[in-house]
N, C-alpha and C positions, 0 to 999 in steps of 0.2 A: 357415270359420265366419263370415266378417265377411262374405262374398257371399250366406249364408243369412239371415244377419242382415236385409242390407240389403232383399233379394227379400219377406223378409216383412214390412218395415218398409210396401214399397211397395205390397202387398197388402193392410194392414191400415188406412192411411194416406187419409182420404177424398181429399184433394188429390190426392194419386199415385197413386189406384188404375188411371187411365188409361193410365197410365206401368208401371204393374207390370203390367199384363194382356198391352202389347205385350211386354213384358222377359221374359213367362211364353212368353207365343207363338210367341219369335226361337228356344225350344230344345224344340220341338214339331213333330218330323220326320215325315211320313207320305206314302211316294211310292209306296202300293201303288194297283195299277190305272192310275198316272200316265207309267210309263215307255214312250215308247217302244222296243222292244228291234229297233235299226235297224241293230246292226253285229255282224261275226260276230267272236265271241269269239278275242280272238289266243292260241295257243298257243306260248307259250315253245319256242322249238327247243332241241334237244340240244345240250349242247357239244360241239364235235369235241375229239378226244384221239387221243394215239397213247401207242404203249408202249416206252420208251428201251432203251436198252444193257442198264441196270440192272433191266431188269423191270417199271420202274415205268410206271404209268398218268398220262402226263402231259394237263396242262391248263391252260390261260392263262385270266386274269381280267383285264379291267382296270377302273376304277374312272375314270370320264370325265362330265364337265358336257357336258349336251346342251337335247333340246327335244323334249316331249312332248303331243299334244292328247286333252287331256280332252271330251270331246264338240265344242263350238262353241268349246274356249280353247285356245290353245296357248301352254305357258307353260315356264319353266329346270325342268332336270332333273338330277339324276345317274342314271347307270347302270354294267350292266356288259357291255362289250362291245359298248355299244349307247346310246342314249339315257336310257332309264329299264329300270329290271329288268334281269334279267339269263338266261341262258340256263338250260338246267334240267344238272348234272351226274347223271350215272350212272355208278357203279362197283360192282364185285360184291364180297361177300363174300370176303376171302380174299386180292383186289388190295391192289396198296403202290400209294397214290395218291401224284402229286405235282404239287401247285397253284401256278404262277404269280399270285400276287396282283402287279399294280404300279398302281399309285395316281398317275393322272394327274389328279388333284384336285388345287387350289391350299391343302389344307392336309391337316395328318395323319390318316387313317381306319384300320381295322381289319377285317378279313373273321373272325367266327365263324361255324364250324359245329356250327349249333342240332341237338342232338340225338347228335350224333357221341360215340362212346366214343373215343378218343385222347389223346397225352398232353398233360400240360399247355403246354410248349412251343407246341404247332403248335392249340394251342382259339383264339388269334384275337380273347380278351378285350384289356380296357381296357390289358394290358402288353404285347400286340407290335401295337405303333402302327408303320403304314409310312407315313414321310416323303414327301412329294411328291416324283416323277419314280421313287423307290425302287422294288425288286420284291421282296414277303419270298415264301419258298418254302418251307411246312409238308409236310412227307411223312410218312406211315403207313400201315399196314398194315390196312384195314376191315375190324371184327371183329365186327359185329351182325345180328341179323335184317333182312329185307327189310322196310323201310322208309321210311316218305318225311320226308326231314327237309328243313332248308332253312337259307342262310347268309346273313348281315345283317351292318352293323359292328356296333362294338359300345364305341367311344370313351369313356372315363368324362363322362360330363357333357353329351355332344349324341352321344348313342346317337337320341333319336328325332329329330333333325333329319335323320340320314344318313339313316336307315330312311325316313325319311316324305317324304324329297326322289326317292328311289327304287332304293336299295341294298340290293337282295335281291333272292334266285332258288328254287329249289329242287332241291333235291340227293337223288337215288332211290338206293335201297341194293337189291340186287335177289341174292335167294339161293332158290334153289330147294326148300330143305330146311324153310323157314321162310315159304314161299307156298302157293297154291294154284294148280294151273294152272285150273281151271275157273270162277275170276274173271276177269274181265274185264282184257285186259295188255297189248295196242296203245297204244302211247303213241300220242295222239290221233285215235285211231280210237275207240275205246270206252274209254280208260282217259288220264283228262284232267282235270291238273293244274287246278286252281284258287285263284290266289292273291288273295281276295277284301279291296278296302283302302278307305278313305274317304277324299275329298279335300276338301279348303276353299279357294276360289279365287276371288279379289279383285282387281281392277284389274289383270288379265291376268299373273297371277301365285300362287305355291300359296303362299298365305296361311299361318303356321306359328304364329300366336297361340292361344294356348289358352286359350278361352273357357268351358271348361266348370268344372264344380264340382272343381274339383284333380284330375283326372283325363288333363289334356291336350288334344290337338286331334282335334275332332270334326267331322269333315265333311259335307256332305252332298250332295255328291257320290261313288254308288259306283262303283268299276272294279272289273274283273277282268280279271287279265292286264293290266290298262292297261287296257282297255277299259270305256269307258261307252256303257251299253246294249246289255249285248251279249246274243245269243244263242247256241244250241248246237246244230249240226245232229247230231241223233242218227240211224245206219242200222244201229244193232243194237237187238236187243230188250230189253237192258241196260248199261248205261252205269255205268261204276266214277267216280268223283268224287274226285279229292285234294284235301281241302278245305284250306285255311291260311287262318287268321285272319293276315295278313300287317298289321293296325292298330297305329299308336302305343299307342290307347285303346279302342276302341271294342270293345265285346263281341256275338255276334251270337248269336240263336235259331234256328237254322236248322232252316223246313218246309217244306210246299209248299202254295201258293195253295188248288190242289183237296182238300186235305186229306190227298192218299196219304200214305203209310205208305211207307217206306226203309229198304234195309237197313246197320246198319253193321256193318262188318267190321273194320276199323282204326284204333286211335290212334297218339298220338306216335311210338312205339320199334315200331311193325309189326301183323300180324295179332293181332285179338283169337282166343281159343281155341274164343267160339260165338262166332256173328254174333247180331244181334237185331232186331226191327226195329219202325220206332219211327215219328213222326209232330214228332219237335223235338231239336234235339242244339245244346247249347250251348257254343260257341268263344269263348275267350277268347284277346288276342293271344298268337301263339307257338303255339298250340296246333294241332293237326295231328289230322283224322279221315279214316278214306276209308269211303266209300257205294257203296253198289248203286243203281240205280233202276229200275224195270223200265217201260218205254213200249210203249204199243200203236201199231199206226200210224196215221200222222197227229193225232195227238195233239200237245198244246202244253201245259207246264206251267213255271212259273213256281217257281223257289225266292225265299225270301221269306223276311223277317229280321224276327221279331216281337218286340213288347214281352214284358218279364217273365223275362229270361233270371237274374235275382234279384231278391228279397223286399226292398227296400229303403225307408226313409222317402220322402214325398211330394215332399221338395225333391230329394234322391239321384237317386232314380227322372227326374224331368225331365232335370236340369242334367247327370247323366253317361251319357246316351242312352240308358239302361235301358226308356224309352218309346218309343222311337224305333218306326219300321215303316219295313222298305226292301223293294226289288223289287231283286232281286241278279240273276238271269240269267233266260233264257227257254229252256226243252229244244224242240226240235222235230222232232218223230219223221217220219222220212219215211214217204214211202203203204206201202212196202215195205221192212218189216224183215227184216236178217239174222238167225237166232237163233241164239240164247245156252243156253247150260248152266245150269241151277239153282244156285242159290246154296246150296254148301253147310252145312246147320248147324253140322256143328265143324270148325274150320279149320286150326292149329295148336297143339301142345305148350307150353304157356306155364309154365315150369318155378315152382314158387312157393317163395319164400326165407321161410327158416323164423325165424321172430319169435324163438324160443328161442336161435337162432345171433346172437342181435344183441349184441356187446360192448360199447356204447355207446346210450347213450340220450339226446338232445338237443331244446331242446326253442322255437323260434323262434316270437318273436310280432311281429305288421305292427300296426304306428301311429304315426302322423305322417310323416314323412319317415325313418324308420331301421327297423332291423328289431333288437327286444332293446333300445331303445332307443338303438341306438349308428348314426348313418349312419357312410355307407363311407369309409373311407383305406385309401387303395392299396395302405400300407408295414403294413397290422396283417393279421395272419395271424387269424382270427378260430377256426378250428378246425385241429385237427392230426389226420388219420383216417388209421389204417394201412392198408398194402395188402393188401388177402386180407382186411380185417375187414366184418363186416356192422352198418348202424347203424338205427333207426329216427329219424326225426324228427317230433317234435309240432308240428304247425304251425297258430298260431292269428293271425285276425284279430282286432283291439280295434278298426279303425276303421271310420265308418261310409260311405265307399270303398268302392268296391271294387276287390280287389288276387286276382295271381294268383302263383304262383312257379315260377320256372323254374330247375334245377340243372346246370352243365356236368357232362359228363364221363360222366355213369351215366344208364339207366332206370331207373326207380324202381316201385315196384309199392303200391297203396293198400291198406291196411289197415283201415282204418274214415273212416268221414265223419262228425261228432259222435256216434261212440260205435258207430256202426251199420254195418253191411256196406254197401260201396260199389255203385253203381249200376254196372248190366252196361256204361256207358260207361268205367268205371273197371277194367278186369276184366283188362287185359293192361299191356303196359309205356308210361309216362308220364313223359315230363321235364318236363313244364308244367301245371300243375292252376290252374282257377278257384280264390277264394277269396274270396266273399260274407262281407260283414259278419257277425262273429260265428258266423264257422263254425270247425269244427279236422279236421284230417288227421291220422292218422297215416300215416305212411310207411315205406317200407322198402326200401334198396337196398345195392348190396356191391361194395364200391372193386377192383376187380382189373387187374393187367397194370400198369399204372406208376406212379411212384412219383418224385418231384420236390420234395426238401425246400425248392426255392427256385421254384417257380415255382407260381401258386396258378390256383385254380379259382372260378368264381365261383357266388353263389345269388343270385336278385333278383328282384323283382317285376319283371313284364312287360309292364308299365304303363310306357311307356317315361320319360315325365314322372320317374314315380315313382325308376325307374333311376335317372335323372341327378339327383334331388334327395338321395340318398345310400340309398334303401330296396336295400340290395345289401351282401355282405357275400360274405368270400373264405372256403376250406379250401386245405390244401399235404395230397398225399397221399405218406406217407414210408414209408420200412419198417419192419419189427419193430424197436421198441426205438431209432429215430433220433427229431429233434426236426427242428422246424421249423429253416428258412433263413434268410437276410436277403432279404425281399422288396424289390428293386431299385424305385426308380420309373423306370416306363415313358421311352423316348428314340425319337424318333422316326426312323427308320432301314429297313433292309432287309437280311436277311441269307437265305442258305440253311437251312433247316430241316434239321434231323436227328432220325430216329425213335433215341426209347431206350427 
């Protein structure tokens, strides 16, 4: 408020209006038609794994300060296994995973996995902190549709410092019951990750000050994969996209330059039931889609991040990049395409949880830094939800922010959007929804498989600023007729994980 204050003080101000027009101009991004796309786009490799004694699908992570070049800079990094980013995992439905995290960091971090159904123990929030040189090892049993999710820290209070230095990867869930074969499924050949992020980089270093209207750090510089400026060589006649808004803040519109038309297939928890197909799809951080696109040969087309991705006031709109225009990648169809299969119009059985089964009714509102008016402590258990119960949540924004929410543990399925039947983007299973000023959700999702009186779950805006300013609140999920635990605070440490 005192930043909108001042911006219009400077605009209205004869003396400073010279000073308010540059101050207006410095959050006034537009690099379409300007990029060169001169590097080919890096594709995250797979992580190697083997399968132990016990059956399980092992995996090593580690968490290391390196050095990364952002076009012409090259500047400190974290990563995993690497300098910055981290490799992509894949496990199938059905496997007991078990992940090496060890944190060669000089201070304590945490690896969640965004999207994963598992138990509270081994999710990876704010309460299993691993100590430097330490190795924690979460194991479970993957029980969800094919899906692309992805893992980040997730520290109480510099969640978006770790994230934005460059700790995160993406993690494929792949079940055959629950896909289609006649999409596009070469991992990168025709079916290719995309973890789309913005950077801000000053005096040969990634600049982490957050300039924007309370919303955090807004870059303008884009990568994908790490890559700035990159392109896509395409040699099939359709090309699958996992798209991840992988930003601290920034929100994107994503279309394409020439105007086509895309088909999407997929959000957060897996296969939508129809595909649709569209001309703009908007990501908010956290949030996860996958796309068709269909290229002729030799063709060049440009995806592009435009203004408008929400209805916001004239100061909002500037200061939290709602205006923005970016040049995100370049596709490049070779002279000779292999072809591709039709995109099917229904795709999977998307089972719908019935609003009448809901035993609970709850009802969360975002403004200011808290969510309900309460920011986050670690030590309060905010909700108690039983296992086997189904709840809906009313989820409304008061501020004029913009905020999204993302839930451990569950996909969630949308019920209305101010009152209204949700948009065919919303049509299958979601753990991370947009959440434009002044709008409300209902929601609906249903706790099953574990149950942990003492170990919580978290809900929080996605905004990662927002995270660490306290907009984040926990649930403990217990059994019939038990109560909540004493929630421990967090110690930083490392132990072996055990599925229960």
């Amino acid at each position: 408020m005192l930043l909108s204050g001042f911006v219009v003080l400077l605009l209205v101000c004869g003396g400073a209006a010279s000073a308010g027009a540059w101050f207006w101009a410095q959050f006034d991004r537009d690099t379409s038609g300007k990029v060169g796309f001169v590097n080919k786009v890096a594709i995250p490799p797979l992580a190697p794994s083997h399968v132990d004694a016990a059956g399980r699908r092992v995996f090593n992570l580690k968490a290391t300060a390196g050095k990364h070049t952002f076009g012409k800079d090259t500047v400190s990094t974290w990563g995993f296994n690497g300098g910055y980013l981290g490799p992509t995992l894949r496990a199938e439905r059905g496997e007991k995973v078990l992940i090496n995290v060890t944190n060669g960091l000089n201070e304590d971090t945490t690896v969640h996995w965004h999207g994963m159904h598992l138990p509270a123990k081994m999710d990876g929030g704010p309460h299993q902190l691993v100590a430097p040189g330490k190795t924690w090892s979460p194991t479970w049993t993957v029980d969800q549709p094919a899906a692309t999710l992805w893992y980040h820290p997730h520290p109480h209070g510099k969640t978006m410092q770790h994230v934005y230095r460059g700790l995160a990867g993406m993690f494929i869930i792949d079940d055959p019951k629950t896909s289609s074969a006649d999409l596009p499924h070469r991992y990168g050949v025709d079916d290719i990750p995309l973890m789309v992020q913005d950077k801000q980089i000053a005096d040969g270093k990634l600049d982490e000050t957050a300039r924007s209207l309370g919303v955090g750090i807004l870059g303008g510089t884009i990568a994908v994969n790490g890559t700035v400026g990159p392109y896509l060589d395409v040699q099939t006649e359709r090309v699958r996209l996992r798209l991840l808004n992988g930003n601290t803040a920034r929100i994107y519109n994503f279309g394409f330059a020439d105007g086509r038309k895309f088909t999407v297939v997929g959000s957060d928890g897996g296969l939508l039931p129809e595909t649709y197909d569209t001309e703009r799809l908007v990501l908010s951080p956290g949030e996860r889609a996958e796309v068709v696109v269909t290229m002729q040969p030799g063709q060049r087309s440009v995806l592009r991040s435009y203004p408008g991705a929400a209805k916001l006031d004239i100061l909002h709109s500037r200061f939290t990049g709602i205006d923005d225009t970016f040049d995100i990648i370049e596709l490049r169809a070779a002279k000779t395409l292999t072809g591709s299969p039709q995109v099917p119009r229904k795709l999977v059985t998307v089972p719908r949880l019935d609003p009448k089964a809901a035993t609970e009714k709850r009802k969360l509102v975002f403004g200011g830094e808290a969510i309900n008016g309460r920011p986050m402590e670690m030590s309060r258990v905010d909700y108690t939800v039983e296992k086997g119960s189904t709840e809906i949540w009313t989820v409304t924004s008061e501020d004029l922010r913009p905020h999204n929410l993302h839930i451990h543990d569950v996909q969630f399925q949308v019920l209305t959007l101010d009152g209204k039947a949700p948009p065919p983007q919303l049509a299958g299973w979601k753990d991370t929804v947009f959440l434009p000023p002044r709008t409300t959700y209902e929601l609906i999702m249903r706790f099953d498989d574990y149950a942990d009186p003492d170990s919580p779950y978290m809900y929080h805006c996605h905004v990662l600023l927002h995270e660490d300013e306290g907009m984040m609140g926990q649930f403990v999920v217990v059994n019939p007729g038990q109560k909540s635990g004493v929630i421990a605070a967090p110690k930083g440490g490392g132990h072996s994980g055990s599925h229960n």
